[in-house]
Residue, then its C-alpha position, 0 to 999 in steps of 0.5 A: x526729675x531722675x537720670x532722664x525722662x525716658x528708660x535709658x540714662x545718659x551715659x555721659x557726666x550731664x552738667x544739667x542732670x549734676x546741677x539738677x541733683x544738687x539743687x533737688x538735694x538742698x530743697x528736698x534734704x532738710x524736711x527729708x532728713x527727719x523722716x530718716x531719724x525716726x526709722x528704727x536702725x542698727x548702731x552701725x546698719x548697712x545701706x543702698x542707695x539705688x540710682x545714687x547718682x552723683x551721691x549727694x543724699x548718700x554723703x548726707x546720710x553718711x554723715x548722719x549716721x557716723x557708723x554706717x556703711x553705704x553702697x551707692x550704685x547707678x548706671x552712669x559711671x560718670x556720675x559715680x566718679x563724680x561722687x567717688x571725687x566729690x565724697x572720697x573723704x567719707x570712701x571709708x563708709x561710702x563707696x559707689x559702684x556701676x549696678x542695675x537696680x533691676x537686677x542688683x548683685x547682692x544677696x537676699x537679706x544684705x541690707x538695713x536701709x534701701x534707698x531710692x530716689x528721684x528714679x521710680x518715675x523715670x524707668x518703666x516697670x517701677x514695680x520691678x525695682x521695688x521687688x528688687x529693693x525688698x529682696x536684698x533687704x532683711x526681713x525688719x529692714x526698710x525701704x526709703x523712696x522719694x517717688x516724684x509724681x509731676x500730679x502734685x505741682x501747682x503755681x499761681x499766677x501764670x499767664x499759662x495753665x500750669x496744671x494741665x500742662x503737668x496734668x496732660x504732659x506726664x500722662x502722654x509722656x508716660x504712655x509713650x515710654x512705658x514709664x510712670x510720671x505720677x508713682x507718687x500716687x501709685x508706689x504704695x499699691x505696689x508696696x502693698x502687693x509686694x508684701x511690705x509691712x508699715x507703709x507710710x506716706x510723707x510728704x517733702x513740701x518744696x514751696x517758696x515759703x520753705x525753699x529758698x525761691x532761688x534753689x526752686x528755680x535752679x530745679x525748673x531751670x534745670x528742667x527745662x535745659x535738660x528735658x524740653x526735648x525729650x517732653x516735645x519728642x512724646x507729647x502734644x508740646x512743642x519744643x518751644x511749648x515747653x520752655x514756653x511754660x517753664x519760662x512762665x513757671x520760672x517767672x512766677x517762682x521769681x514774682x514775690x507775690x506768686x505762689x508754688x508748691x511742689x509735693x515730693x511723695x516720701x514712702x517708707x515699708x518694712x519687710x516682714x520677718 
């Protein structure tokens, strides 16, 4: 989960949100860092990362990739001061901004790379974004997301049913915000219609046979802290529902002969010359 699970970010430094971002990179980072090695980039590319947050995959790319320069933007000024703080020994590659990723400031054609991750399903109109993200991308360049889709989350055991709950609640919660809780599914459509060359489909496999059980239940703990509100406010479940369920998810990430995979869409697209 993203800033928020409705259209407006917090503007405030979430403790929640930081930890979830944190524990969200450890388990998706390791599978997601090859997908990375294989584009085909500039010795020294220029990079986005819209809705950087609080900078934990743009300091990991940074990283990577030694002569790259990286532009971190997001709405939350607090997070990006945490990221200005956290990552200030790389602030000669990697600087973060306040900006809007439905109408970003740089010009046509200014980037190699354009990230966006854990956003898409948080913000209604996801189209828009991708739209923007091609614009400022060079004709060759590519686009990277990590389009989070709640359809592609099952557990076994559970005393309670897992799968319609994550069936049912993004579907009542995406018609209530206008947002769209299941874009994994639906972002290559809009690659296609946007023009986008080379698509791909990847999957970041977080299970508890490749993620620590531990960095897994830090995300579901966090889930459920930050968002059981907001998931009472525009589905059938109660407040008390949802931590219900997450408490029963949570207790089979804990059980050693349970069973949990979360299937993290990964697209990527080039622009057309």
């Amino acid at each position: 989960m993203a800033e928020d699970l409705n259209p407006h970010a917090r503007q405030m430094a979430d403790p929640t949100m930081v930890r979830n971002l944190a524990a969200q990179a450890r388990a998706i980072w390791p599978q997601e860092a090859d997908l990375f090695r294989r584009y085909d980039l500039p010795d020294a590319p220029l990079v986005l990362d819209a809705g950087c947050g609080t900078g934990e995959i743009a300091s990991r790319l940074a990283e990577m990739l030694p002569r790259a320069t990286i532009i971190g933007v997001d709405i939350v000024e607090p997070h990006l001061e945490l990221a200005r703080a956290h990552h200030g020994y790389l602030a000669d590659r990697l600087r973060f901004e306040v900006g809007d990723a439905f109408d970003l400031r740089f010009d046509d054609d200014s980037f190699d790379l354009a990230i966006c991750r854990h956003m898409l399903q948080a913000v209604p109109h996801a189209e828009r974004v991708l739209r923007e993200l091609a614009r400022v991308t060079r004709p060759g360049g590519r686009l990277h997301l990590v389009a989070e889709d709640y359809g592609m989350i099952h557990m076994y055991p559970t005393r309670l049913d897992a799968d319609r709950f994550w069936r049912d609640g993004p579907i009542a919660f995406g018609a209530a915000t206008g947002t769209d809780l299941r874009v994994g599914q639906t972002a290559y459509t809009h690659l296609h219609a946007l023009g986008l060359v080379d698509i791909s489909v990847d999957y970041v496999v977080v299970d508890t046979l490749r993620v620590p059980r531990e960095t897994f239940i830090d995300i579901w703990v966090e889930w459920r802290d930050g968002y059981a509100d907001a998931i009472a406010a525009h589905t059938r479940f109660t407040a008390q529902d949802v931590v219900a369920h997450f408490d029963d998810m949570i207790a089979c990430l804990r059980d050693p002969a349970g069973y949990a995979v979360w299937h993290v869409p990964v697209l990527g697209a080039v622009v057309p010359r």
